[in-house]
C-alpha positions in Angstrom: 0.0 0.0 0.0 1.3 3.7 -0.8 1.6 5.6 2.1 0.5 9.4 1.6 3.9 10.7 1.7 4.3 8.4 -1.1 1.1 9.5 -3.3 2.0 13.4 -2.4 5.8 13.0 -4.3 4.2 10.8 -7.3 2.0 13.7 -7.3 4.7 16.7 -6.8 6.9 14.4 -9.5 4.1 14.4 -12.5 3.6 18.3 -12.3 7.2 18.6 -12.1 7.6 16.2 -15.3 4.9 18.0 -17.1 5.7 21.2 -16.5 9.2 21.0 -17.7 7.4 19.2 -20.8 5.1 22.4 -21.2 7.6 24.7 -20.9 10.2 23.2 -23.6 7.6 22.9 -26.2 6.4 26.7 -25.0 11.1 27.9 -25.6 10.3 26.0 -28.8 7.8 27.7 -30.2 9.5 31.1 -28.7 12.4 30.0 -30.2 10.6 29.6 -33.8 8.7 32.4 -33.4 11.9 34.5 -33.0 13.9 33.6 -36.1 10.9 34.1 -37.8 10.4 37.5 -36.8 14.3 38.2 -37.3 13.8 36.9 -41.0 11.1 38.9 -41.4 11.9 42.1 -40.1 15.6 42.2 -41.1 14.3 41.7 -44.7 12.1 44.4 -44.1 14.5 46.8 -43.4 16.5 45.7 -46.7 13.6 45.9 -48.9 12.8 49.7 -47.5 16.1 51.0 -48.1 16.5 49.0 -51.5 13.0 51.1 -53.1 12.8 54.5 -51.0 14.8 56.0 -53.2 13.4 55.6 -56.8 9.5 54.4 -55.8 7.8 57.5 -55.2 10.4 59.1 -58.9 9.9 55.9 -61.2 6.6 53.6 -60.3 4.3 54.6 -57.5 3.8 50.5 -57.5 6.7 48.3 -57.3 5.7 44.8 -57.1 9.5 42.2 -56.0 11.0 39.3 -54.1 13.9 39.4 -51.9 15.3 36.7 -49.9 12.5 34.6 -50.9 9.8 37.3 -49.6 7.2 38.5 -52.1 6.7 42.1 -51.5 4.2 45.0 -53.4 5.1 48.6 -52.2 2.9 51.3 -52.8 3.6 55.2 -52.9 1.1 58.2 -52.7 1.4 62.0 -52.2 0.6 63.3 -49.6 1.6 66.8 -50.2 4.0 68.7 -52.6 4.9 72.8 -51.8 8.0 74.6 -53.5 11.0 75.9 -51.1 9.8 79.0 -49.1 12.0 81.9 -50.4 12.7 85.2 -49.7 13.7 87.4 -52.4 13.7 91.1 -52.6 12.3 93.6 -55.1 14.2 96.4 -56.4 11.6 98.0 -58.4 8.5 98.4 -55.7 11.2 98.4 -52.7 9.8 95.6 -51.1 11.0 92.1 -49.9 8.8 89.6 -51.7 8.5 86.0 -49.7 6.7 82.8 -50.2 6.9 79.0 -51.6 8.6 80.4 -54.7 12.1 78.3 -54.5 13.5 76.5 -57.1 13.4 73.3 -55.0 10.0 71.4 -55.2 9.3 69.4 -52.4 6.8 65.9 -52.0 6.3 64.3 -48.6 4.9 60.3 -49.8 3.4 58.0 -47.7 4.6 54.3 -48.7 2.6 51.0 -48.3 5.1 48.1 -47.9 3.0 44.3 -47.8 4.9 41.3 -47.4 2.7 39.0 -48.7 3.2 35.4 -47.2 3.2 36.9 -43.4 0.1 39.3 -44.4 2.6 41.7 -42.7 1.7 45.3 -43.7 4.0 48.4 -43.0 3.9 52.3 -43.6 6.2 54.6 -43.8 6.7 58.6 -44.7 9.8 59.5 -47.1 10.4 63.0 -48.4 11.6 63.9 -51.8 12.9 67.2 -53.6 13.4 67.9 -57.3 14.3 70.8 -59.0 11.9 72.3 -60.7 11.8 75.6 -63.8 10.9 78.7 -61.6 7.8 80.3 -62.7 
């Protein structure tokens, strides 16, 4: 016959045994999880800086793989304004100022999908061109 003392360790024993067994299939899933995430988000970060700077100047949709990722990216204005200036007028003897620079200006907003992880990711970039003054 089991004594309690005896029942009490079998008992202390199984949740011992099963909790170790929980929590190594819970650091393995963490652990998959993690290089997942690093995969993804590294890859990210190369496929951002790889199309910020022509997107928003060539395509405003830009549709790509890299390392194995299928990606579509997706540019739109949100504003555009020339360079403020000042400038000064001989004639009338006044100073003249106002968004009248050579320099125009575009802030874009870009959509970035990464389409096996449904991961979706935006981002503002600003642009400048020069423009014929008018």
């Amino acid at each position: 016959m089991f004594t309690v003392e005896v029942l009490i360790s079998i008992f202390i024993l199984f949740l011992v045994v099963t909790l170790s067994a929980t929590s190594s299939k819970f650091l393995n899933q963490i652990l998959k999880q993690q290089e997942r995430y690093k995969t993804l988000y590294s890859t990210v970060f190369s496929i951002k800086d790889s199309i910020s700077n022509n997107i928003c100047r060539e395509k405003n949709t830009i549709r790509g793989e890299m390392r194995g990722l299928e990606y579509i990216a997706k540019c739109t204005l949100l504003k555009e304004e020339r360079g403020f200036q000042k400038d000064y007028d001989f004639e009338n003897n006044k100073e003249i100022s106002g968004n009248i620079g050579l320099y125009v200006f575009g802030l874009y907003e870009v959509e970035l999908e990464i389409v096996k992880y449904n991961y979706k990711l935006s981002y503002v970039i600003n642009q400048y061109k020069k423009s014929v003054k008018q």
